[in-house]
C-alpha positions in Angstrom: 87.5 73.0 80.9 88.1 73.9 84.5 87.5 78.0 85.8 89.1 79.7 88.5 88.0 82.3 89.9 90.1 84.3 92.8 88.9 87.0 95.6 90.2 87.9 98.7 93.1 90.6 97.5 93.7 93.9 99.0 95.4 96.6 100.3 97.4 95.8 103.6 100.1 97.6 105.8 103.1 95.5 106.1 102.9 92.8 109.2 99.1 92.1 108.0 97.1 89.3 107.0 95.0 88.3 103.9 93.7 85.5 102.9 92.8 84.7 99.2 90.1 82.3 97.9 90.0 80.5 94.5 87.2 78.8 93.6 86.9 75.8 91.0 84.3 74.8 89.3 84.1 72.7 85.7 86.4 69.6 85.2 87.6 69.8 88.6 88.4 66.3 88.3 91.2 67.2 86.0 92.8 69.5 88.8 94.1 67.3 90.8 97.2 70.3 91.3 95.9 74.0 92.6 98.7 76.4 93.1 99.1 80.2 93.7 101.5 82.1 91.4 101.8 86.1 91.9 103.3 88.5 89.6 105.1 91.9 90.1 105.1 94.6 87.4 107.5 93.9 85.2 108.2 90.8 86.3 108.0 87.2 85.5 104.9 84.9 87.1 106.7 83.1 90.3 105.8 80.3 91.6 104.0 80.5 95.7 102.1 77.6 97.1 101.0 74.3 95.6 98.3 72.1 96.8 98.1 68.8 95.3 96.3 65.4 96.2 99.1 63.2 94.6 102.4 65.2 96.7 100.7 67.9 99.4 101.7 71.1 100.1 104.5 72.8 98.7 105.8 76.6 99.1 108.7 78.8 97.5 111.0 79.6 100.0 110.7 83.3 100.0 107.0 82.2 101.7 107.3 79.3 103.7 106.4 79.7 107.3 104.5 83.1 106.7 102.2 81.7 103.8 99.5 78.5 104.4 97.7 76.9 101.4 94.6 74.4 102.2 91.5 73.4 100.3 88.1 72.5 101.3 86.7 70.0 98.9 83.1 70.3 99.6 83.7 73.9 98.4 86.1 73.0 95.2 88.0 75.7 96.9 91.6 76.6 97.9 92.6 79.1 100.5 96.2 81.2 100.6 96.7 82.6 104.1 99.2 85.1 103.9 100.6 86.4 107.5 103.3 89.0 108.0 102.9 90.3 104.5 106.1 92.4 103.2 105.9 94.8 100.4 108.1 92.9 98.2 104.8 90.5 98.5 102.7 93.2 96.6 102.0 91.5 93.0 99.0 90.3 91.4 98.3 86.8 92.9 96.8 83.7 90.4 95.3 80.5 91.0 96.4 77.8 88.8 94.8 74.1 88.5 97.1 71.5 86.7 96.6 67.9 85.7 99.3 65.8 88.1 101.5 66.7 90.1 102.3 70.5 90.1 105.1 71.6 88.2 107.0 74.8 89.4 107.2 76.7 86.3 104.0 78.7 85.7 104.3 77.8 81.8 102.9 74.2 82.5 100.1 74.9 84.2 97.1 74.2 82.1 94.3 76.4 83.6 93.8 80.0 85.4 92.5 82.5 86.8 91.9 86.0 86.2 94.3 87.4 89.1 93.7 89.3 92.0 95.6 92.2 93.7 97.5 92.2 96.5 99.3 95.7 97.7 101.1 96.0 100.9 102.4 99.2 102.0 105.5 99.8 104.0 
């Protein structure tokens, strides 16, 4: 089993910063993929950033150039820096471990976190 556990959400005016933390812990030998999905209200679970030892970084496109994703390996954690935050960023944000190289479609993800919020106000 592998557990993720998220922090770093928040309220932020639009043009602000946050920067989100999941943490890993368990089997992290089977997460060789940790990516950030976020979800709106009433809407489906998107795919963000992706971090994975076998193909890099990826990012959706709506977030690429504004949105950073890294990891720190002594800490089994990975970071999401989000600059110039939008409100049409506001969702709940999840980290995500997967076994290979990360897939795009939230459904094949094996592992997750519990979410954390993310609010940005216009």
């Amino acid at each position: 089993q592998v557990q993720l556990v998220e922090s770093g959400g928040g309220l932020v005016q639009a043009g602000g910063s946050l920067n989100l933390s999941c943490v890993v812990s368990g089997r992290t030998s089977v997460a060789s993929s940790v990516g950030w999905f976020r979800q709106a209200p009433g809407k489906e679970r998107k795919f963000v950033a992706s971090l994975s030892w076998i193909s890099g970084r990826t990012y959706s496109d709506s977030v690429k150039g504004r949105f950073t994703i890294s990891g720190e390996n002594t800490r089994n954690t990975v970071y999401l820096q989000m600059n110039s935050l939008q409100p049409e960023d506001t969702a709940v944000y999840y980290c995500a471990a997967h076994l290979g190289a990360p897939p795009r479609s939230a459904a094949h993800w094996d592992y997750w976190g519990q979410g954390t919020q993310v609010t940005v106000s216009s």
